[in-house]
C-alpha positions in Angstrom: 0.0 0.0 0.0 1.7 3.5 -0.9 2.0 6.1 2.0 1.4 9.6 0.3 3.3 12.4 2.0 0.4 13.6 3.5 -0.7 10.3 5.1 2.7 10.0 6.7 2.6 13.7 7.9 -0.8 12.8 9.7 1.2 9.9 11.4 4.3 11.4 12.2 2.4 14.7 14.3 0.1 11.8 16.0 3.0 10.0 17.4 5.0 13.1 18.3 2.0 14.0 20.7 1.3 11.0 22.1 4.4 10.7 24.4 7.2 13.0 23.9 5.2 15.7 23.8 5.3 15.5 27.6 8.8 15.6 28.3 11.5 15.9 25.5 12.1 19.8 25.8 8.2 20.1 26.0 7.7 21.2 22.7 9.0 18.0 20.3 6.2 18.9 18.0 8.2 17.8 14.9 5.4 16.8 12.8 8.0 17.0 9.5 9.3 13.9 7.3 12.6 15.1 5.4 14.8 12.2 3.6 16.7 15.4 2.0 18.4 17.1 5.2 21.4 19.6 4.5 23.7 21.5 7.0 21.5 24.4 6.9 18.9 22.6 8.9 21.1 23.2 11.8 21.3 27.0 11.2 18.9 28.0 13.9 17.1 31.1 13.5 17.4 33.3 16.9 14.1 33.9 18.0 13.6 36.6 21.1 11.4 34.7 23.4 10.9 38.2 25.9 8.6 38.6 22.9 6.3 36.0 24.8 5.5 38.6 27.6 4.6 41.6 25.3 2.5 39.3 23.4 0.6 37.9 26.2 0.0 41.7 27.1 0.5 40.9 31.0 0.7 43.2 33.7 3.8 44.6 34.6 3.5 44.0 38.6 3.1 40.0 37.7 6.7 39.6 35.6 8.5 42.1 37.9 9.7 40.0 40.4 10.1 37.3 37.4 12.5 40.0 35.3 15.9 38.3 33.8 18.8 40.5 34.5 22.2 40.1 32.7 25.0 40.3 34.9 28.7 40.9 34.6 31.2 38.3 34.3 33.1 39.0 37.7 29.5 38.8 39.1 29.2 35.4 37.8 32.6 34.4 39.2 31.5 36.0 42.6 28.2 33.6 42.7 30.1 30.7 42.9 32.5 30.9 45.5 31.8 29.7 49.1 31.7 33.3 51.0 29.7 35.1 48.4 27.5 32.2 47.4 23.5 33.2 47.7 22.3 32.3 50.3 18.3 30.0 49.8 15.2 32.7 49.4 13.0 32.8 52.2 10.2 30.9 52.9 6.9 32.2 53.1 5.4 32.1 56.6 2.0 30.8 56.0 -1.0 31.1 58.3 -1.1 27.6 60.7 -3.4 25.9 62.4 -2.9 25.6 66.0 -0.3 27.9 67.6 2.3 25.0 68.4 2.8 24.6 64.9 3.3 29.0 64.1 5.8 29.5 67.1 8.1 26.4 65.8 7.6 28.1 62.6 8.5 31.8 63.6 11.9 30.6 64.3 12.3 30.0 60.4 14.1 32.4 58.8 15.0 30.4 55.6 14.3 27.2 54.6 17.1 24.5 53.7 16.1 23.0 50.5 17.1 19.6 51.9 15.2 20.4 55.0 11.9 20.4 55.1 10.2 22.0 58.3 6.9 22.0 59.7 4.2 24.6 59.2 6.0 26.1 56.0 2.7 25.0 53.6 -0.2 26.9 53.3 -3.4 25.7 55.4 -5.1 24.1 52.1 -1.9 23.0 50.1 -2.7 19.8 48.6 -1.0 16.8 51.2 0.3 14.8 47.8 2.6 17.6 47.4 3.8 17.3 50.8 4.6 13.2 50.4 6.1 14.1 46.8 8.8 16.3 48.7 9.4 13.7 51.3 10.3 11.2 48.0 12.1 14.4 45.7 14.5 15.3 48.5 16.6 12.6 48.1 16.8 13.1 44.3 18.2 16.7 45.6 20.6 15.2 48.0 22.1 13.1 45.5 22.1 15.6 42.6 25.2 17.1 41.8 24.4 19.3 38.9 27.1 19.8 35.9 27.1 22.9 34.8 29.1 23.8 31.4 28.5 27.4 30.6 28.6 27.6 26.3 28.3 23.6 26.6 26.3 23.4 22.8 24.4 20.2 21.8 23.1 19.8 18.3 20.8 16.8 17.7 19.1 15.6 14.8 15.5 14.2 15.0 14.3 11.1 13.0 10.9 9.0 12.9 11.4 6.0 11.0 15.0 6.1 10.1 14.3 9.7 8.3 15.3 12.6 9.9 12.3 14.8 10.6 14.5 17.9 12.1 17.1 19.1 14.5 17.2 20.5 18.2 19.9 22.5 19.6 20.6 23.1 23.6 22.4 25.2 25.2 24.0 26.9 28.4 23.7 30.4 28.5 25.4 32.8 31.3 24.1 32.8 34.8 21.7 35.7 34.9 19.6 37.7 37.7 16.0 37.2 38.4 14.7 39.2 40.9 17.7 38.9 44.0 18.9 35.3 43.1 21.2 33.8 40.2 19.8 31.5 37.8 21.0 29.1 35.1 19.7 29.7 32.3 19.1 26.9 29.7 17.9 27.5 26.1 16.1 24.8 23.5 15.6 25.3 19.7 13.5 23.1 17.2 13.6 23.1 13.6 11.8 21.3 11.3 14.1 20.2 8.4 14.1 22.2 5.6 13.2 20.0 2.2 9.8 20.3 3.7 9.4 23.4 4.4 6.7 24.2 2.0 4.8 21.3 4.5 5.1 22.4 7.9 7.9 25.0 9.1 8.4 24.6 12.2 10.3 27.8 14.2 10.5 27.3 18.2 12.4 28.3 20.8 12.1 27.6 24.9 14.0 28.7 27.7 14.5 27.9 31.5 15.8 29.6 34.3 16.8 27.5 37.4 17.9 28.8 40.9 21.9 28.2 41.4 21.4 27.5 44.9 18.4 24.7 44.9 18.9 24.2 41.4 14.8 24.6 41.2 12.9 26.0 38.4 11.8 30.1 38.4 10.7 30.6 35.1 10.3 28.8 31.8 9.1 30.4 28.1 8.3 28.5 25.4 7.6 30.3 21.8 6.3 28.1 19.1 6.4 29.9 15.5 4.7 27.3 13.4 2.9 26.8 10.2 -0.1 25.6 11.9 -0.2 27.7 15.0 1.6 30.4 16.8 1.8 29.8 20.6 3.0 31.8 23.6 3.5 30.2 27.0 4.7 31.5 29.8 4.9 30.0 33.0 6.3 31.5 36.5 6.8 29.2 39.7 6.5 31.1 42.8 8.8 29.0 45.5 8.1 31.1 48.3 4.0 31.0 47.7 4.9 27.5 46.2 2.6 28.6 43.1 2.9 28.1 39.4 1.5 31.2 37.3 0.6 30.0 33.5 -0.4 32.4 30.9 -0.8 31.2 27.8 -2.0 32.1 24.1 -2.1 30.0 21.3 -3.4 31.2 17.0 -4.5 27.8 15.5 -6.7 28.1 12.3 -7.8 31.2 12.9 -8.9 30.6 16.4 -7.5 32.0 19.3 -7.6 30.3 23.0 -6.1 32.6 25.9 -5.7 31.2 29.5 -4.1 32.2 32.9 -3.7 29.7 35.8 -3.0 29.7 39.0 -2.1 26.3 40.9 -0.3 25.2 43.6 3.3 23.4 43.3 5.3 21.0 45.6 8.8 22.9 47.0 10.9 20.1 44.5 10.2 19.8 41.5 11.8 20.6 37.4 9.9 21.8 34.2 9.9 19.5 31.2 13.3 20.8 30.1 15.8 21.4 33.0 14.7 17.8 33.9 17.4 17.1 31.1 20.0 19.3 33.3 18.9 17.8 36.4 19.1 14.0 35.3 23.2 14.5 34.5 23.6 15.5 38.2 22.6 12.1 39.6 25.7 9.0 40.3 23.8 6.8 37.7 25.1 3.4 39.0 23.2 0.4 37.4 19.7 0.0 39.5 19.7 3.6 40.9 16.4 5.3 40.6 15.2 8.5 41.3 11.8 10.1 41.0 10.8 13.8 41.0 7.9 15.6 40.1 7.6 17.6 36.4 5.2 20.9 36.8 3.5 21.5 33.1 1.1 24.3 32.2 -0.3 24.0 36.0 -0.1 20.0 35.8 2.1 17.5 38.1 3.5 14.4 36.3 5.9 11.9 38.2 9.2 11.4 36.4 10.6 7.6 37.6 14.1 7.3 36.2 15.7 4.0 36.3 20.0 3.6 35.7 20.0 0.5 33.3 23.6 0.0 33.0 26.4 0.8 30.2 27.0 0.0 27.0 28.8 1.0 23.7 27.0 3.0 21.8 27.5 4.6 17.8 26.8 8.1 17.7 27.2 10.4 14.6 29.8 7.7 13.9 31.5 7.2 17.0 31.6 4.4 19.2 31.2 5.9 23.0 30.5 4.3 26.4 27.2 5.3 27.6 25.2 4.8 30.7 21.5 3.8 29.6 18.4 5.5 31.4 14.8 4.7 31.3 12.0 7.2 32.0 8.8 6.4 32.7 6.2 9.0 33.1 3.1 8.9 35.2 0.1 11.2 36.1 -0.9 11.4 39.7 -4.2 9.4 39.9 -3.8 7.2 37.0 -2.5 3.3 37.0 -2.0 3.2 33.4 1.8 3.9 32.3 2.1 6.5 30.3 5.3 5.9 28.2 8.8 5.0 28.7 11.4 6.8 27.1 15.2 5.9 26.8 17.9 8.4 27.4 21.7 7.8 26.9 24.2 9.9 28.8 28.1 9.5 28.3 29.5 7.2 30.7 32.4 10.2 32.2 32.6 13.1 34.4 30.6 15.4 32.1 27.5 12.9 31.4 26.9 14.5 28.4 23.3 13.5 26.4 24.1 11.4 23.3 20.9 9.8 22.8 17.3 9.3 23.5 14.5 7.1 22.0 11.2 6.9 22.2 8.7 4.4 21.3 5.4 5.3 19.3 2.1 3.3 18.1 3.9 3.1 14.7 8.1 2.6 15.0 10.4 5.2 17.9 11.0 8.7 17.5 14.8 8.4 17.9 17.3 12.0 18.8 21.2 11.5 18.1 24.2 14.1 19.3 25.2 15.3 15.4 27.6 18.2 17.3 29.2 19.4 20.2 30.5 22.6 21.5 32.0 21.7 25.3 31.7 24.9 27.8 33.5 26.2 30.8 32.4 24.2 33.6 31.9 26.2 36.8 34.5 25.2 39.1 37.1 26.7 36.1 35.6 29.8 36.5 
């Protein structure tokens, strides 16, 4: 039976959503067959995403304590050493109770991420959230997060063996938000190319992590798209321990605008520093580690088991790689939601040289195709 190119678009976009959708940089919406992929596919166009928050029209008071600041390079030095190291935000004193718990809790005056102290939750804060942070803390304590600043990865995308397009992460310099330094980690997508004149697919995300807790702050994804335009902005309030989501999306014609408003658990990642978090971990065949993923205002569990190492060819290379498989759940459902495999290099840097996921119809596979190394922090 002959597969027009239309027929295999249809199937490509449906298996893309299906699973890695919810977790490969958040935005894998590579709905694009191309069996004619030149260098020029990996010539990213820069898109600003501070265009997000002018286009979602937002108050000014709501992203002020969410701006990015740039900051020098001696400041970046200075955030890093052990006397001038930031010290954890403070917690928010919330309402208790009985008046045990409020005078244990007036003694607070900041909370230790890997401490987790009565009375610092709001009166109605969801008690799931509190058993997930009695499970994530031990991801944190083992976590040691490698951080390359310029570190450049450039992978290409394919869906049953043809490449489909290309993805391109990076480490950008430690900036400001509000009084604490973040890492700031930036995604882009491209569709390939040849089929262009298909579906062009234009996106760009970014994530902003605190240094000291390495926790999300804020995280903007801008999708410029032949079939729609989306804008999605989402801030995460750790001292109110509230996610703020605005988000607009053009789709035929159509538009569909909506803010949130949702409580979070104190440990958690968004769908792409997950990717930064993972390389922190020992990975030592039959580790695992679970953490929570807050999407768009949602929870998802993120169970990540160390399967062991193994050769590996990448781009033509044989490399020793340690073999990880996620598996995705949502709170309050039994049914597994997808598995998908990720490969980090089996050294000090634990670089990502691989991941695979499998579809209704064949894997959506992701292979390193270049590598820029950056300056990890301690050289600084």
């Amino acid at each position: 039976m002959k597969i027009n190119g239309s027929d295999r678009l249809k199937g490509v976009t449906t298996a893309l959503n299906s699973k890695i959708k919810i977790f490969i940089l958040s935005s894998l919406y590579l709905s694009v067959l191309s069996s004619c992929a030149t260098k020029k596919d990996t010539d990213f166009m820069e898109i600003d995403s501070e265009a997000v928050e002018t286009n979602l029209k937002l108050d000014e008071k709501k992203l002020k304590r969410f701006a990015v600041k740039n900051i020098s390079e001696p400041q970046i030095k200075e955030t890093f050493t052990k006397k001038n190291k930031p010290s954890i935000p403070a917690a928010k004193k919330f309402k208790s109770k009985n008046t045990s718990e409020r005078s244990k809790k007036s003694k607070v005056k900041r909370i230790d991420h890997l401490k987790l102290v009565k009375g610092l939750y709001p009166i109605d804060y969801p008690e799931a959230f509190k058993n997930y942070d009695k499970k994530s803390k031990k991801a944190w304590g083992l976590s040691r997060p490698k951080i390359f600043l310029g570190e450049k990865f450039t992978f290409k995308v394919a869906y049953l063996g043809i490449t489909a397009g290309h993805i391109q992460m990076e480490t950008l310099p430690v900036v400001e938000i509000g009084e604490e330094r973040a890492y700031h980690f930036k995604a882009r997508m491209r569709s390939a190319r040849y089929y262009s004149y298909i579906y062009k697919l234009d996106d760009s995300l970014e994530s902003f992590t605190s240094v000291n807790d390495f926790i999300p702050m804020k995280y903007v994804l801008l999708q410029r798209e032949s079939g729609q335009k989306v804008d999605d902005l989402q801030l995460f309030d750790r001292g109110e321990l509230k996610t703020y989501h605005f988000y607009k999306r053009l789709k035929k014609g159509k538009r569909k605008e909506h803010e949130i408003e949702r409580p979070i658990p104190r440990f958690f990642q968004d769908s792409y520093s997950a990717l930064h978090f993972v390389r922190g971990f020992p990975m030592e065949k039959g580790d695992k580690y679970e953490f929570p993923i807050v999407t768009r205002g949602k929870i998802w569990i993120l169970k990540i088991k160390v399967e062991g190492k193994e050769t590996i060819d990448v781009n033509g290379k044989e490399i020793k790689a340690i073999r990880l498989n996620a598996e995705t759940h949502f709170p309050g459902v039994l049914e597994k939601k997808g598995d998908i495999l990720f490969w980090y290099s089996a050294d000090e840097q634990k670089r990502l040289l691989k991941f695979k996921a499998h579809v209704k119809i064949g894997a959506v596979e992701g292979e390193l195709v270049d590598y820029v190394p950056g300056k990890e922090i301690e050289a600084l």
